[in-house]
VMD Tcl script that draws the C-alpha trace (Angstrom):
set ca {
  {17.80 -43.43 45.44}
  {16.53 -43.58 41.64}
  {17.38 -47.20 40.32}
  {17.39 -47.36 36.13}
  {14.30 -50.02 36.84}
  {12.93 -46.48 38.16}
  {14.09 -44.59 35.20}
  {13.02 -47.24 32.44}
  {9.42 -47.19 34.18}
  {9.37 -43.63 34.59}
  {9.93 -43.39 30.70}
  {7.94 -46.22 29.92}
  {5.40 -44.36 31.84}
  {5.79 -40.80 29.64}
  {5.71 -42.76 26.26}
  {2.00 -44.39 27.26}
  {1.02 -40.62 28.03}
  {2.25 -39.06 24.61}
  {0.61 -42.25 23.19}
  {-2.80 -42.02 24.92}
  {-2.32 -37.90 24.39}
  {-2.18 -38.01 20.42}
  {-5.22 -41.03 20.42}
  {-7.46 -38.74 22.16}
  {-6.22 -35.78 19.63}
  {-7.05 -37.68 16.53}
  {-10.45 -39.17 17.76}
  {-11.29 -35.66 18.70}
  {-10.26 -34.84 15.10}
  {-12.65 -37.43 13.49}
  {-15.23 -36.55 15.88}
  {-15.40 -32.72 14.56}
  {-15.13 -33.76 10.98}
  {-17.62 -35.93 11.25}
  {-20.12 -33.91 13.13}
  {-19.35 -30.85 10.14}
  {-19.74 -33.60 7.04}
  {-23.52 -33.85 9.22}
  {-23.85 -30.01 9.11}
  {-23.55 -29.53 12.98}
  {-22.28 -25.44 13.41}
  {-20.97 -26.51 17.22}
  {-17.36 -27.34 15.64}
  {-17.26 -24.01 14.99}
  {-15.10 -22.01 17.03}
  {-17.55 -19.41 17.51}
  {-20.02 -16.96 15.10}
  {-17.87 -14.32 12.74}
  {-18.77 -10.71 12.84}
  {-22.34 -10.31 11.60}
  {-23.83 -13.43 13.53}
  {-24.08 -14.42 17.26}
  {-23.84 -18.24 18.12}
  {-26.73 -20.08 20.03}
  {-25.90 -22.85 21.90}
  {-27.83 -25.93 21.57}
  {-30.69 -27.00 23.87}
  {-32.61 -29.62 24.73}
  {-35.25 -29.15 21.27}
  {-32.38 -27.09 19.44}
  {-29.48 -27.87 17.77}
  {-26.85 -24.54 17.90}
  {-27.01 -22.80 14.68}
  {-25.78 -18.91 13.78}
  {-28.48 -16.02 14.56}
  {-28.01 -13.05 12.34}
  {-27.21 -9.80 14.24}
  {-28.85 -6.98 11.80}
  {-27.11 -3.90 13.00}
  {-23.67 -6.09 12.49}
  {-25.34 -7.59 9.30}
  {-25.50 -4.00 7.81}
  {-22.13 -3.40 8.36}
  {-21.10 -6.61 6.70}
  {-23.31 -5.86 3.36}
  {-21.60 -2.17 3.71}
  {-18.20 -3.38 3.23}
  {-18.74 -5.41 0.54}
  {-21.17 -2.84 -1.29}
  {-18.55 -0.45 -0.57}
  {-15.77 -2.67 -2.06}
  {-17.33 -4.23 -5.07}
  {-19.71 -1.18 -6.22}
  {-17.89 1.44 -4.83}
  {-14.03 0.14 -6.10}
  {-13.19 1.22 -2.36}
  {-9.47 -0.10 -1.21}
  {-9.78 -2.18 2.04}
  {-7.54 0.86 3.64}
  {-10.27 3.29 2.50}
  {-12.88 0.86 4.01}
  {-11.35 0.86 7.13}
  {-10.88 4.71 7.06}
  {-14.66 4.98 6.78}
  {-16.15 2.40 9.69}
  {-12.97 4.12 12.10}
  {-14.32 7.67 11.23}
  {-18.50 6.35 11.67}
  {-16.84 5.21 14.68}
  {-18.36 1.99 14.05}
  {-18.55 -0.85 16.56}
  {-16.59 -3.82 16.42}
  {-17.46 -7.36 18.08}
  {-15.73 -6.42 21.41}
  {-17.04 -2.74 20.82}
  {-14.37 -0.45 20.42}
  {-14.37 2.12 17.08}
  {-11.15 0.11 16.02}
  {-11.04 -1.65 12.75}
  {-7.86 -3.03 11.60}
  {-7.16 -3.62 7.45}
  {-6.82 -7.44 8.55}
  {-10.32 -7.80 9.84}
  {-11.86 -5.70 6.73}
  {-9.40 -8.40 4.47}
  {-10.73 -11.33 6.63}
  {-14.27 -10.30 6.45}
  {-14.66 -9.74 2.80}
  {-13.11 -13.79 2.45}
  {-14.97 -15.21 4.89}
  {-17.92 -17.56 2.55}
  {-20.10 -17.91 5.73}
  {-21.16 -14.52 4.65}
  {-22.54 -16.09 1.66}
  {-24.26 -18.89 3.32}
  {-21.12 -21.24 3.73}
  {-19.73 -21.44 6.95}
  {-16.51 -23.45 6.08}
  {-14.84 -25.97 8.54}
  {-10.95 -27.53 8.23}
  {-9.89 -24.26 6.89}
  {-6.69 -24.34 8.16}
  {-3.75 -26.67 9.75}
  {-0.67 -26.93 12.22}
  {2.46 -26.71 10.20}
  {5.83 -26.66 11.48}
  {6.94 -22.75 11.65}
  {9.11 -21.61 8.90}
  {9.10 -17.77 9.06}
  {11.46 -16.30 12.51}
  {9.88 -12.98 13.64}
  {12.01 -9.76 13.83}
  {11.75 -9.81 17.79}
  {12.76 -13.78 18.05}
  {15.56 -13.45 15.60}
  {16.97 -10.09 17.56}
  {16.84 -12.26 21.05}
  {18.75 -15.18 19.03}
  {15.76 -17.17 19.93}
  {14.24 -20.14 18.13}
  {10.26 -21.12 17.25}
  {8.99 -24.09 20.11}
  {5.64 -23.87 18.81}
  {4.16 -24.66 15.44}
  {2.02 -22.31 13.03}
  {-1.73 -22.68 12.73}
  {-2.57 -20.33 10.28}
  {-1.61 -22.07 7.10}
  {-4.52 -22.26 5.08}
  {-5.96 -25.57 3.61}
  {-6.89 -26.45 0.09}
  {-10.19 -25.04 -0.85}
  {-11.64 -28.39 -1.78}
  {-11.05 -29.82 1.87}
  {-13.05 -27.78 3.48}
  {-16.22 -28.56 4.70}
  {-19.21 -26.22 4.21}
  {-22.38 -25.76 7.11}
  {-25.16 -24.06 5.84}
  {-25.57 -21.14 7.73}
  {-28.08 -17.61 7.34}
  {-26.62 -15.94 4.10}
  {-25.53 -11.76 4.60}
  {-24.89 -11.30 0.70}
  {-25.38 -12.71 -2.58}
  {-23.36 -15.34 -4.83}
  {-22.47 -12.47 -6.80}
  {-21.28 -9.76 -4.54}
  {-19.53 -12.51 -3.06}
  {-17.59 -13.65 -6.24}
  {-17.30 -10.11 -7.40}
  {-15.31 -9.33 -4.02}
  {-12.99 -12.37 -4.50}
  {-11.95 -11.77 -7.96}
  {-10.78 -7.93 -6.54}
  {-9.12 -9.22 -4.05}
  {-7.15 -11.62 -6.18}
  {-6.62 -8.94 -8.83}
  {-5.37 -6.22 -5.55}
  {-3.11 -9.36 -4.38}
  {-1.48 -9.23 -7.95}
  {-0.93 -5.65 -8.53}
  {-0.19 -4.92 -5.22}
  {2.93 -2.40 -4.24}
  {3.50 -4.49 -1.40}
  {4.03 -7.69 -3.49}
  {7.19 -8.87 -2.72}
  {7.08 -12.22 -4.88}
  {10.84 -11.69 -5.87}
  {12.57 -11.42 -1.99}
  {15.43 -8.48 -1.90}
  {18.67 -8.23 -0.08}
  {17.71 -6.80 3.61}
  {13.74 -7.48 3.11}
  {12.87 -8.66 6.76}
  {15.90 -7.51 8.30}
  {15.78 -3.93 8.43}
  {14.43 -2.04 11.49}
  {13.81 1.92 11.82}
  {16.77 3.57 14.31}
  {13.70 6.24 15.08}
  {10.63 4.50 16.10}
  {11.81 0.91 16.36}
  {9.51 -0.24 13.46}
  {10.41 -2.46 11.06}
  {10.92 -1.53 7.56}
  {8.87 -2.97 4.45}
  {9.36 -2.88 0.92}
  {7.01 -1.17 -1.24}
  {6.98 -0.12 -5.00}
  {6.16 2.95 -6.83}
  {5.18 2.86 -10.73}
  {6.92 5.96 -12.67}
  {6.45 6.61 -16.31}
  {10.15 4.80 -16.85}
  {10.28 1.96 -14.74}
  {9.01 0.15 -11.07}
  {10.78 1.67 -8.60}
  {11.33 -0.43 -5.29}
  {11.49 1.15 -1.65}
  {12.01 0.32 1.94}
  {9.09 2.26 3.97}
  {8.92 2.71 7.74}
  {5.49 0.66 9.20}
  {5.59 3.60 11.62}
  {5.01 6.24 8.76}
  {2.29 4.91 7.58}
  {-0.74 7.06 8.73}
  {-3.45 4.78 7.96}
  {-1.89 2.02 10.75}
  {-2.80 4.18 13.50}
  {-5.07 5.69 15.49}
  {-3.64 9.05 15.86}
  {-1.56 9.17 12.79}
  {2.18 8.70 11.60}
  {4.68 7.74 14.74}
  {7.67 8.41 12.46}
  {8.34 11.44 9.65}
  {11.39 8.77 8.23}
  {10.81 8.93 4.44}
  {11.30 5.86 2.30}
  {14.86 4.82 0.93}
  {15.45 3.19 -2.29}
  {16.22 -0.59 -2.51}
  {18.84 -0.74 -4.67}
  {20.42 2.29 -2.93}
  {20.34 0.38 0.12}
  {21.07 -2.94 -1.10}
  {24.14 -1.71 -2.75}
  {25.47 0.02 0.01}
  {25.12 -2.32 2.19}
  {26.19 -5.45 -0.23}
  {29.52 -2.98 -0.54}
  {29.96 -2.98 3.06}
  {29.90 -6.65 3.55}
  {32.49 -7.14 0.60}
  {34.57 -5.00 2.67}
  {34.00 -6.87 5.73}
  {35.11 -9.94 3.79}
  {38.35 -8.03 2.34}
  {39.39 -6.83 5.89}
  {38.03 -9.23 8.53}
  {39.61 -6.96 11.27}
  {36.98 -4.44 10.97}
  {34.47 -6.88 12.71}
  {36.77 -6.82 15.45}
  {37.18 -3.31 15.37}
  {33.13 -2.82 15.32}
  {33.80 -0.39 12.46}
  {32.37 -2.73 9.92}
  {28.90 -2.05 9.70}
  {27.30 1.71 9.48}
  {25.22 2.15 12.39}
  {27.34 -0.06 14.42}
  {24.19 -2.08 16.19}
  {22.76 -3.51 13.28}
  {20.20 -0.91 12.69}
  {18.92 0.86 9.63}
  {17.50 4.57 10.13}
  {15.65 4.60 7.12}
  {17.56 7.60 5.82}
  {15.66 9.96 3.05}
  {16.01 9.38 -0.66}
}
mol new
graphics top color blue
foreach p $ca { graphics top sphere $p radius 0.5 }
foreach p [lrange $ca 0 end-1] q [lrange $ca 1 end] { graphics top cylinder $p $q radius 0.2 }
display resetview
């Protein structure tokens, strides 16, 4: 039979282990900063796209060996997007249709990884380490919020300031130029993008297609009047997958939308029956269909 001398041991006994567990975190935290302030490319979590990683031996330290059919791909995409003007969609377009390999060798290039590569300054001689950090999760995904579910696990993805990383010297693919040519773009295509939602709208993360199942984003259009906003279908966008469109659902207009639906809750709120009744929203499940404009 458990005693409470049993259960003040027994938690006595868990506190020493989340004690000895975050010592041995933060010394191996030092240990990698320190061993990138000395220029050593084994904190690295591997070599990027372009380079293959040699591990260290007995007269070698590891450092980053260039791959040169990989290496002309890299200098292609950001010829292709500084030169050329190209859009990262069109640059993807072009390596899917060379049917061009990617690291785990399939003639699949996302947007994402053309995005990534062209901001990645090891291509410019600068592998960079501390890039990023665990922060506490504040976006809830579509499928978690559906299931009513809540985030156990932090984020790693949030990106560090630029003057805390820590730079390795490593074999450069491109110049200083190309390189600061390509991140200017990108900052100016971040700006004027039609996907910049920097003002957040009425349903924007909430709305999922009653077709395909994909969520809807918003998305702008520039007419000779005025901006005109829109909730697209991820599924009707062509460029997203292999074989084409998976949904023909056409865009709606956002302040359509938004009005309609900001009506319907006003109603809901004038008659709080109807919630009972399950007549209070349109579809019923919660569901937009992305109807046609």
């Amino acid at each position: 039979m458990t005693t409470p001398e049993d259960q003040l041991l027994v938690q006595f006994q868990g506190m020493i282990a989340e004690y000895e567990r975050a010592q041995i975190l933060e010394r191996s935290r030092r240990g990698k900063r320190h061993r990138a302030q000395e220029g050593s490319i084994s904190v690295l979590s591997g070599a990027p796209y372009g380079y293959r990683y040699v591990k260290k031996s007995d007269s070698t330290a590891a450092y980053y060996e260039v791959l040169e059919s990989e290496a002309d791909v890299v200098r292609l995409v950001f010829q292709t997007y500084v030169e050329q003007a190209s859009s990262i969609n069109a640059i993807t377009r072009m390596l899917n249709e060379r049917q061009t390999p990617t690291r785990k060798g399939i003639a699949r290039w996302e947007r994402s990884t053309v995005w990534a590569m062209l901001r990645n300054p090891a291509y410019v001689g600068r592998a960079c380490f501390g890039k990023t950090e665990l922060r506490p999760r504040q976006r809830i995904t579509r499928p978690l919020r559906q299931r009513k579910g809540h985030a156990t696990r932090n984020s790693a993805n949030h990106e560090r300031p630029r003057q805390e990383w820590i730079e390795i010297p490593v074999p450069a693919l491109v110049s200083e130029s190309t390189f600061a040519l390509a991140q200017e773009q990108l900052k100016s295509n971040k700006h004027h993008s039609p996907r910049r939602t920097v003002e957040p709208s009425l349903l924007q993360g909430m709305l999922v297609c009653e077709k395909c199942g994909y969520a809807l984003y918003r998305s702008s259009a520039q007419t000779s009047k005025q901006k005109l906003y829109y909730y697209r279908c991820l599924g009707s966008d062509a460029y997203r997958y292999r074989n084409g469109a998976v949904c023909d659902n056409r865009p709606i207009r956002q302040d359509y939308l938004d009005s309609f639906v900001w009506t319907e809750i006003l109603r809901l709120l004038d008659d709080p029956t109807l919630i009972q009744l399950g007549t209070g929203s349109p579809s019923g499940n919660g569901q937009e269909g992305g109807p046609s404009t």
